[in-house]
N, C-alpha and C positions, 0 to 999 in steps of 0.2 A: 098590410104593413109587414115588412121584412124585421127578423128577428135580429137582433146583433147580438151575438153573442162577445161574451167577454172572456180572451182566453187569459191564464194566468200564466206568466213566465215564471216559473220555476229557478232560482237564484241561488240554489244551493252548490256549495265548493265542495267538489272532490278530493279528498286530503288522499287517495290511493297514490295516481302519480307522484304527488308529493312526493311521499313517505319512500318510495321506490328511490329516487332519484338522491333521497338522503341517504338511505341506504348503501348505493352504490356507489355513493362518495364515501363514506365510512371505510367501507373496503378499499375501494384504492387508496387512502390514504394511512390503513394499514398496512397493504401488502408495501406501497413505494416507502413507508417510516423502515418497513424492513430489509432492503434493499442500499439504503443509506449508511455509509461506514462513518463512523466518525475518526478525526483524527488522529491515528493512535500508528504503531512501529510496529511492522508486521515481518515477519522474517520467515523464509522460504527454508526451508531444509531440504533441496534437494539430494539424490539419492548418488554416493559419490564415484560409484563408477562409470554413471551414465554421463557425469556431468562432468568427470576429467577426459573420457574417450571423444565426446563433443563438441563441449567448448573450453578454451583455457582460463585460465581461472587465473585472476589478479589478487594481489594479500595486504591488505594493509594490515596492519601491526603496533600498537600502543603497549610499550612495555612501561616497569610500573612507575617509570621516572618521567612519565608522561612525552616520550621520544617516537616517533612515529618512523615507520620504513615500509617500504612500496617492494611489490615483486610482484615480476608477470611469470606463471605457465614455473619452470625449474630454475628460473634465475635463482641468484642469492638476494635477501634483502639489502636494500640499501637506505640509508638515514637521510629524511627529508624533512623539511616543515610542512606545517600543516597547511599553508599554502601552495606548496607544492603537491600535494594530493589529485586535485580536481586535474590539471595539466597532464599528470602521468594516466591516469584511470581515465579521462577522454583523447589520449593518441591509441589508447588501447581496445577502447568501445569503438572507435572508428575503425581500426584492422579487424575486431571480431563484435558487433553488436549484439552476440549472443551471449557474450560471457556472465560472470558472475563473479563478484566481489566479497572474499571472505575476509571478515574482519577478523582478527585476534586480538582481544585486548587480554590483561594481566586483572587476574582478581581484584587488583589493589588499584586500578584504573578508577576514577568519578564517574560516577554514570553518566554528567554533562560530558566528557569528553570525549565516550561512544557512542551518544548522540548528535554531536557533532559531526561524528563522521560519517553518521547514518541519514543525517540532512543533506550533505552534500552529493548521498548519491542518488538520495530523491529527489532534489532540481534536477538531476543531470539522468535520471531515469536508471540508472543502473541497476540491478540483479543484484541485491544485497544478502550474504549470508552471513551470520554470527557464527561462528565457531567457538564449540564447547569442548572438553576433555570431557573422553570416557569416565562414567563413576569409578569407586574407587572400589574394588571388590573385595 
């Protein structure tokens, strides 16, 4: 008479893999959380010799009566609406794609109204720089 033996299978879960694979989601989704900027107005200060000898520079301008004026490279300002903005600053991106857009606005300017103008140059991908005065010494 032949024996038969009775093998047991063994049905125990290995929680290692698991734990590994939670693991290594935990970190990518903290390295990629850090990586995400949220929507916020970021402004470049380039350095300004480098950045008049290479590219020309367009100015827009909010003085404190809420009047707006456009100038490219050494022209003189000239007095636009604020619909006029986008049209001048894109015949200008299309001759130089590398330029950069310094706003001026006047202390007394609402802050909605220098974000206004800092909206339209992120639809339109512009090189946005704020200009400040030097402290006062």
């Amino acid at each position: 008479m032949a024996l038969k033996r009775k093998t047991k299978i063994n049905a125990n879960f290995s929680m290692a893999s698991m734990t590994d694979i939670i693991f290594l989601l935990l970190i990518f989704f903290m390295v990629t959380s850090t990586v995400v900027v949220p929507n916020a107005i970021k402004l470049t200060l380039p350095q300004a010799q480098k950045q008049t000898a290479a590219k020309p520079l367009s100015r827009v301008t909010i003085d404190k009566n809420l009047n707006y004026y456009v100038a490219f490279g050494n022209q003189r300002e000239k007095k636009v609406s604020f619909d006029d903005i986008t049209p001048f600053l894109q015949e200008r991106y299309n001759k130089e794609p590398e330029m950069f857009v310094a706003l001026y606005a006047d202390e007394k300017v609402p802050y909605g109204e220098i974000v206004k103008v800092l909206d339209v140059a992120n639809k339109n991908k512009f090189k946005m720089v704020l200009a400040t005065r030097p402290p006062a010494r």
